[in-house]
C-alpha positions, -999 to +999 in steps of 0.1 A: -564-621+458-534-599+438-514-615+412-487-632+431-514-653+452-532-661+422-501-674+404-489-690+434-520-710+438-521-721+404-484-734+408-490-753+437-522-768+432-521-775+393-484-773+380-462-784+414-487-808+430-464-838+436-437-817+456-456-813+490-449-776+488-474-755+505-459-721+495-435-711+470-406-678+481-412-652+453-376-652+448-372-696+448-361-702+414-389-723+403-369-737+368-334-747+387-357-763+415-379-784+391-408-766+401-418-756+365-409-775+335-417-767+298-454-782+305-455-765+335-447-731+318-473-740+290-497-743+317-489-714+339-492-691+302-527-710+291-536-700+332-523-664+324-536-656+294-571-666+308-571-651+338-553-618+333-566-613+298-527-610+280-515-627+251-480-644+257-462-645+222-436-677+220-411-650+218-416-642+257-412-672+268-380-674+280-366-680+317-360-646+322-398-641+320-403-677+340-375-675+370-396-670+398-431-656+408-413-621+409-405-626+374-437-642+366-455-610+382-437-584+365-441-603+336-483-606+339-483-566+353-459-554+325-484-574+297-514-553+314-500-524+308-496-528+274-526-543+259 
């Protein structure tokens, strides 16, 4: 399962649960939509940090970083890189 999947999964089964959705478009704006809130984000970067081995600094998160599951991908792969 690559990154996208992984995070997708996680946002529909433990962040998005009571909106029905049964997939997310990588492009859907997940703040403006309601997807994600602040929890949600808190739990998507505990999720991240733990699964992809990064460390998200408060610093990074910011909706630029949080968008969509492009974002969110680029984000994770970027943080591999550099650790």
């Amino acid at each position: 399962m690559g990154t996208l999947e992984r995070l997708e999964k996680v946002l529909l089964t433990e962040i998005a649960v009571g909106l029905g959705k049964k997939s997310l478009d990588p492009d859907e704006d997940l703040l403006e939509q309601g997807i994600v809130d602040s929890l949600g984000i808190m739990k998507l970067v505990v999720f991240m940090e733990d699964t992809f081995g990064i460390k998200v600094d408060d610093a990074e998160i910011v909706p630029e970083n949080f968008n969509n599951l492009n974002s969110i991908v680029t984000f994770v792969e970027r943080q591999m890189r550099n650790k």
